[in-house]
N, C-alpha and C positions, 0 to 999 in steps of 0.2 A: 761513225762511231763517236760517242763522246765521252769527251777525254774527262778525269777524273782528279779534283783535289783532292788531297790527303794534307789535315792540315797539324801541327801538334803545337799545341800553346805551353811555353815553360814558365814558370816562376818561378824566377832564384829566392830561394829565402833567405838563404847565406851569402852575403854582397861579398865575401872573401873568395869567392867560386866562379864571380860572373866571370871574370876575363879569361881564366880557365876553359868554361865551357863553352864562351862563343868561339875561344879558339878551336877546341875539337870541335865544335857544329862545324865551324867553317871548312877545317884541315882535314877532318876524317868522316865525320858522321852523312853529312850530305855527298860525299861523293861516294861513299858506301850503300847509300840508298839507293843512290843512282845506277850504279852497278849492278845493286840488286833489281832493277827493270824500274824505277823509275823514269819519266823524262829529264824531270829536272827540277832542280831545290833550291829554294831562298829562304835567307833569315832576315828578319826582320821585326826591330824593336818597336814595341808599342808603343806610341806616342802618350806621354803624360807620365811613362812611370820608370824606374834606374832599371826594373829586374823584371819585366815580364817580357817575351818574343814569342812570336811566331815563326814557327818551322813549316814552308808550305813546299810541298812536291804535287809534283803531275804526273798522274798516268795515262798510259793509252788508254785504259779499262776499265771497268768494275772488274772483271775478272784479274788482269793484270794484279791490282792491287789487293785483291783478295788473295791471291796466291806470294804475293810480296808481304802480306799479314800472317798466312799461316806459314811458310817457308820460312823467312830473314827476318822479319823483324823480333822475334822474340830473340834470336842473338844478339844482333843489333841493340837492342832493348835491356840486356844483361851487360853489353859492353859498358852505357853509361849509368848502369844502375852500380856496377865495379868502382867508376871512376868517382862520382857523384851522389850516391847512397843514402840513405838516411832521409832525411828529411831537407835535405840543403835544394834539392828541385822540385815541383809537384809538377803534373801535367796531364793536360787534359787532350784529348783527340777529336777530331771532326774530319765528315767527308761529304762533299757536294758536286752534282755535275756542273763542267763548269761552261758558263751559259753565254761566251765569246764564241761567235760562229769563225773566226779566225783559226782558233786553237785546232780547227782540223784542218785545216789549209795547209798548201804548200810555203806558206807563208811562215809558219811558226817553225823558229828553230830548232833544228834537229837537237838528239843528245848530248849532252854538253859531256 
C-alpha cells in the first residue's frame, strides 16, 4: 500500500503570532493529528523566509486520509482558526504518494 503525504503550508502574516503558533503546531496540533490516524507529523521552516512552514504528516492511506479529512480535520481546522483567525495565517494544502519504497517496510517507524 502506499503510504500518503498530507502536507499544509502556513504563512504567518502577523510576526507577533509566529512563536505562538509553532508552539501549538509543535504542543498540540500534530499530536492531535496523529491521534486522529495519522502516522506521523513534522514542522518545518522554509529556508529563506522568518514566517512560512511546512506541516507535513503521513498516512497509511488514501483512504485513511480521506476519512481523517472528512471526520477531524475540520475541528482540528476550527481549533486554529479560534486561536489564530483573521488574516494573521493563510494556508494552502497538498497531497502526494510518497514514492520511498522504505516508507512501507518494517523499517519505518511505527506511530510516534
Amino acid at each position: 500500500m502506499t503510504r500518503i503525504l498530507y502536507e499544509v503550508t502556513a504563512k504567518i502574516i502577523d510576526p507577533e503570532v509566529t512563536d505562538a503558533w509553532v508552539a501549538w503546531i509543535l504542543d498540540e496540533h500534530i499530536g492531535d493529528v496523529v491521534r486522529a490516524g495519522a502516522l506521523r507529523g513534522r514542522l518545518v521552516r522554509i529556508d529563506d523566509t522568518e514566517s512560512t512552514f511546512a506541516v507535513q504528516y503521513e498516512f497509511e492511506s488514501r483512504d485513511d486520509l480521506n476519512r481523517y479529512l472528512a471526520d477531524r480535520a475540520p475541528g482540528l481546522r476550527d481549533q486554529g482558526a479560534r486561536r489564530f483567525g483573521g488574516h494573521r495565517v493563510e494556508y494552502t494544502r497538498r497531497t502526494g504518494e510518497i514514492a520511498d519504497p522504505k516508507a512501507d517496510s518494517a523499517e519505518s517507524p511505527d506511530r510516534q
